[in-house]
C-alpha positions in Angstrom: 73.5 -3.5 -74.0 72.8 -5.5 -70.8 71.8 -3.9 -67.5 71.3 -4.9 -64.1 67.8 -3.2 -63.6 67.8 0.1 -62.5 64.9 -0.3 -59.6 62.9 2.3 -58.1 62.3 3.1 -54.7 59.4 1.5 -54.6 59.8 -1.7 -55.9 63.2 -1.9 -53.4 60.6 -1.2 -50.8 58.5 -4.1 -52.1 61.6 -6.5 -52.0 62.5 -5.6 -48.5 59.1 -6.5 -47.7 59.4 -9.6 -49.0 62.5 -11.0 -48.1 63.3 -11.1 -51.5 66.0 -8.5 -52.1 68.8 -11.0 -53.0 66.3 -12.9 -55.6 65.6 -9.8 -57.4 69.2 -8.7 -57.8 70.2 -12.0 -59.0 67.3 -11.9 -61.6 67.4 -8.1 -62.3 70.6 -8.4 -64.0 68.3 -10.1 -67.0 67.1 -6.7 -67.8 68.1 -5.2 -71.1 67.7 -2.0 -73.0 66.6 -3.6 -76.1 64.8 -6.5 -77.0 67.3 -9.2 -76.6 68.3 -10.7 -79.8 67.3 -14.6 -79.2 64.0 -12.9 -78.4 63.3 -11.1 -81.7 61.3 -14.7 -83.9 59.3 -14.6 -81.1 58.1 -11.4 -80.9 57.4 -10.9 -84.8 55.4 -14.5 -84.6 53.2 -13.3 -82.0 49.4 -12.5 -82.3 48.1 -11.2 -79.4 49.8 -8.6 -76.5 49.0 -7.4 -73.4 49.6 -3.3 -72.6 48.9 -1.1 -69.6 48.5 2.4 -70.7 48.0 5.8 -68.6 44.9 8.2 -69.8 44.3 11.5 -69.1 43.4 12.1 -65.5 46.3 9.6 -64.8 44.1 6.7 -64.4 45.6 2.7 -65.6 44.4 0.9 -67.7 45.3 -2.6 -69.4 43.7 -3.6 -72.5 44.5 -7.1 -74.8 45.8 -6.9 -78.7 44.7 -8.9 -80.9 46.5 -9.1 -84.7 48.3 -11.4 -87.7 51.3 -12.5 -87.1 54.1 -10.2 -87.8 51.9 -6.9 -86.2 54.8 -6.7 -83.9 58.0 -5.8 -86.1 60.9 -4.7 -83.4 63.3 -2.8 -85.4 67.0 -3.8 -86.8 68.8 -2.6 -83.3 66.4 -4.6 -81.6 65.8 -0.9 -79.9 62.0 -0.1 -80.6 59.1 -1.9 -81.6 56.5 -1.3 -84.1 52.6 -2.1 -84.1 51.2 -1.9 -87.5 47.6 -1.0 -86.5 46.1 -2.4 -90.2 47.1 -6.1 -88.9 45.3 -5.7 -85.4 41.3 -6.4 -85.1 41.1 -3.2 -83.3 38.6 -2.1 -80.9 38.3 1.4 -81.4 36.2 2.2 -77.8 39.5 0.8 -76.3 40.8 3.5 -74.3 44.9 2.6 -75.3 44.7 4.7 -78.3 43.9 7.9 -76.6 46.4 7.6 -74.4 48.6 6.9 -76.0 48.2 10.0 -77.7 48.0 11.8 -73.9 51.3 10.1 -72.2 53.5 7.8 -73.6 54.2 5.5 -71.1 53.1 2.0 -72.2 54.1 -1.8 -70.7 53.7 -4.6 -73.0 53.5 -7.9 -72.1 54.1 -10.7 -74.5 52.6 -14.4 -73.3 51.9 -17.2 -75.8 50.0 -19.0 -73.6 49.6 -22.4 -75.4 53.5 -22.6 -74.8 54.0 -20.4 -71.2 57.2 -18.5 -73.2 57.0 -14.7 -72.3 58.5 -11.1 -73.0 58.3 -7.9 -71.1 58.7 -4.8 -73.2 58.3 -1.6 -71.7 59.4 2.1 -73.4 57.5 5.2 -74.6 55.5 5.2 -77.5 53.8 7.6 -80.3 51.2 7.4 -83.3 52.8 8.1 -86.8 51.4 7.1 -90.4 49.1 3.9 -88.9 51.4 2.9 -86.6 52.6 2.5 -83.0 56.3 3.3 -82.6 57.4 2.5 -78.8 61.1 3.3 -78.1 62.6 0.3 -75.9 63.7 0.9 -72.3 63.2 -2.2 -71.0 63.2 -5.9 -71.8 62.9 -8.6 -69.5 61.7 -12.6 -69.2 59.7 -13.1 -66.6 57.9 -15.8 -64.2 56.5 -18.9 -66.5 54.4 -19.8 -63.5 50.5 -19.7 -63.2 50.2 -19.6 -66.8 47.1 -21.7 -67.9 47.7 -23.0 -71.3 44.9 -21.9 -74.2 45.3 -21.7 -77.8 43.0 -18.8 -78.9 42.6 -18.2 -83.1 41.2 -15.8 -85.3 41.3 -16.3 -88.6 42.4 -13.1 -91.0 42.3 -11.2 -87.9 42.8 -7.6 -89.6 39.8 -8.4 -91.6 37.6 -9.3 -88.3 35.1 -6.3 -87.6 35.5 -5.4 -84.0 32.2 -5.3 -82.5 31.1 -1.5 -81.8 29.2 -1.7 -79.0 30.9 -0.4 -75.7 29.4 -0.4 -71.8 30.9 1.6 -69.1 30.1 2.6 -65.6 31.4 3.1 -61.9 29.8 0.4 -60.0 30.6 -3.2 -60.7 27.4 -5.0 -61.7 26.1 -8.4 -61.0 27.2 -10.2 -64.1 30.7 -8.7 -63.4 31.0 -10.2 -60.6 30.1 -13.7 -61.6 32.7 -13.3 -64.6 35.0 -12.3 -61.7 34.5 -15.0 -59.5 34.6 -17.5 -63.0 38.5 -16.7 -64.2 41.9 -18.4 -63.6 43.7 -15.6 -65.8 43.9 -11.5 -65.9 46.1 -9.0 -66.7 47.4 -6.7 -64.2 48.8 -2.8 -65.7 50.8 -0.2 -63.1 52.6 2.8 -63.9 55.9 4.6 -62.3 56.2 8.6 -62.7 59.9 8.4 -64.7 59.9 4.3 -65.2 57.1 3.9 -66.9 54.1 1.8 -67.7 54.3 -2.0 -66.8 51.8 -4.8 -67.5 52.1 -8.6 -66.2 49.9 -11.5 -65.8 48.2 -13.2 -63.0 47.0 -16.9 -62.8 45.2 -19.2 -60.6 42.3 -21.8 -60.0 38.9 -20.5 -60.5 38.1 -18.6 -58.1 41.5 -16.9 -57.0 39.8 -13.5 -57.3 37.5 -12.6 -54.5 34.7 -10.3 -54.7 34.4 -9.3 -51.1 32.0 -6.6 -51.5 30.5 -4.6 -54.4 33.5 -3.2 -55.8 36.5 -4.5 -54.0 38.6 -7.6 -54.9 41.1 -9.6 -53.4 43.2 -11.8 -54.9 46.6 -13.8 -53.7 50.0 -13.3 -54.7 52.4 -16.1 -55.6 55.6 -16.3 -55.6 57.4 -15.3 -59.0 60.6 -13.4 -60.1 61.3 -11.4 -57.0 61.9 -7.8 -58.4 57.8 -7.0 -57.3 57.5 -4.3 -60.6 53.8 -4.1 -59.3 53.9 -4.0 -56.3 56.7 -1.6 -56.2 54.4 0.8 -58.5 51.3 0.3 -56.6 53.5 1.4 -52.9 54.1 4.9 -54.3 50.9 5.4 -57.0 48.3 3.3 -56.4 46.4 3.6 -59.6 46.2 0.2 -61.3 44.5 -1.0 -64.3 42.8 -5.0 -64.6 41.6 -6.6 -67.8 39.7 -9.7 -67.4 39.0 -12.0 -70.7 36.0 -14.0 -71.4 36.9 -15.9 -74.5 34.2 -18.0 -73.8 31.6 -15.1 -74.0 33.7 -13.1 -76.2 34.1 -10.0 -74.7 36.7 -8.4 -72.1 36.2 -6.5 -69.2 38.4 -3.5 -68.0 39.0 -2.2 -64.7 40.4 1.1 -63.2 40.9 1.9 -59.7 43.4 1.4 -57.2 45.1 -1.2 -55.7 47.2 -2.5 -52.9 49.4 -5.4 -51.2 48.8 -6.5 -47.9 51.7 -8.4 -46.3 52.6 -10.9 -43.9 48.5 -11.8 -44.1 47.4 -15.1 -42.4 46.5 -17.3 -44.5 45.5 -20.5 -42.9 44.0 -22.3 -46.0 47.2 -21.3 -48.2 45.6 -19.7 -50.7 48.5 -17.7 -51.2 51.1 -20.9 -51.4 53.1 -19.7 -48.3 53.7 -15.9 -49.2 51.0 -14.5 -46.9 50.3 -11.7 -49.5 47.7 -10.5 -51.4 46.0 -7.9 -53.6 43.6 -5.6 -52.9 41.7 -3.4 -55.7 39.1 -0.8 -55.3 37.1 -0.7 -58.9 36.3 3.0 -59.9 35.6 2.3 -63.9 34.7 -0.3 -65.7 34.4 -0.4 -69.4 33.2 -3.7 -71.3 33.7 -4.3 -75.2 33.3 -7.0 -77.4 35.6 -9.2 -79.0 34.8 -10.9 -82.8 32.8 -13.7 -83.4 35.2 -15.7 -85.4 37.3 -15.7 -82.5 37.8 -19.4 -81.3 39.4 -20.6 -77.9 40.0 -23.5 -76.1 41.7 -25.0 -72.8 44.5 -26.8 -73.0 45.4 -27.2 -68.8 46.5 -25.4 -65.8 49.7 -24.7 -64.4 51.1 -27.2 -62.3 52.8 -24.4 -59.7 49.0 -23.5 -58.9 48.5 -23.5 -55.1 45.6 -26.2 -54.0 43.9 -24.2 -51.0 41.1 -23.1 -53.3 
């Protein structure tokens, strides 16, 4: 069935903050319990997700799938969602599978960027006979804004061989911090204590992110749907998870740390398109794979909601 989301205390802190309170009640009542029916093609033609996960020692992390179509199979209730690991090109050193195996709380996010549609799909999940079984307890649409368009392929992608090699540290390193600077997309992953995981997307011209010292970025915050799931996460545990793609260079970079909003910011260039907000996230770990080298990309254009002070 339908709900009108059930929002934490943080995230109605968040909207209070923002003046947005009205906008998110109006959109929370898109929530659902279950992947919503006129939803379901979409999800089962999809090759890539997006997931935030929570490991061990509670740290966030958010981490990009990459698979054949039909890897996501919701079932016939449209009340969980399978991911049949032998159609991913999985990345083994990628820390999602052991924690899922530690806590249960994962966020997927579901953006097919050459075409801007997208799919929240939060819920609990489990490992059992080479799959991923995540029980549904939240489904929403969210903000098509600040989407860049990209088609990304590759080919017989359960047949791909991961690259093995793996490179993690504490402190951000040079190179990082020219990919950094470089991007218009990431992937942003948050976790509540009894709601859950969450993951969502953040666009912009390169550039957007800041480095403003070794290990701290800032970044703006646009407007979007109003219910602030992030932020509202990040006001009572700040532990937040980044994942930053380089299709180009073919590998991804993952950040762990902790994050923050700063409101009602001056922003004289309007960087942040009139909200006066933006991100702040201190890196603690970084962990940098490799993606395969059949993997092809290529840019399509940019959103046209994009703010023009950069």
């Amino acid at each position: 069935m339908h709900k009108t989301a059930n929002f934490h205390e943080g995230e109605l802190q968040a909207q209070r903050l923002a003046h947005e309170s009205d906008v998110a009640s109006r959109n929370g009542a898109n929530v659902a319990d279950h992947i919503i029916r006129p939803a379901l093609p979409f999800v089962r033609q999809q090759r890539m997700a997006y997931v935030g996960s929570v490991d061990a020692q509670g740290r966030v992390w958010a981490s990009i799938l990459i698979g054949e179509a039909g890897f996501l199979q919701p079932s016939d209730d449209a009340a969980s969602l399978q991911i049949d690991l032998q159609k991913l090109a999985r990345q083994v050193h990628d820390p999602l599978w052991e924690n899922i195996e530690q806590d249960g709380r994962v966020g997927l996010l579901l953006l097919e960027l050459q075409t801007r549609k997208r799919l929240k799909i939060n819920g609990d999940a489990h490992i059992e006979d080479g799959r991923v079984v995540i029980r549904v307890t939240e489904s929403v649409p969210i903000c098509p804004r600040y989407i860049q368009r990209r088609v990304i392929d590759l080919p017989d992608a359960s047949s791909q061989p991961m690259p093995a090699a793996v490179r993690q540290g504490e402190a951000l390193e040079d190179a990082h911090r020219a990919l950094l600077r470089s991007v218009d997309t990431f992937f942003l992953a948050t976790a509540h204590a009894t709601h859950g995981a969450d993951c969502t997307h953040r666009g912009g011209p390169p550039g957007f992110v800041q480095v403003l010292d070794g290990d701290l970025l800032r970044i703006p915050d646009y407007n979007g749907n109003g219910m602030f799931n992030s932020a509202g996460n990040v006001l009572l545990d700040p532990r937040a998870g980044l994942v930053f793609p380089d299709y180009e260079q073919r590998r991804l970079l993952q950040l762990t740390g902790r994050a923050e909003m700063l409101w009602d910011q001056p922003d004289p260039a309007g960087v942040t398109g009139g909200t006066g907000r933006f991100w702040q996230f201190r890196t603690e770990a970084w962990r940098e794979t490799a993606l395969p080298e059949a993997l092809h990309s290529a840019f399509v254009d940019a959103s046209p909601f994009l703010p023009k002070g950069l």
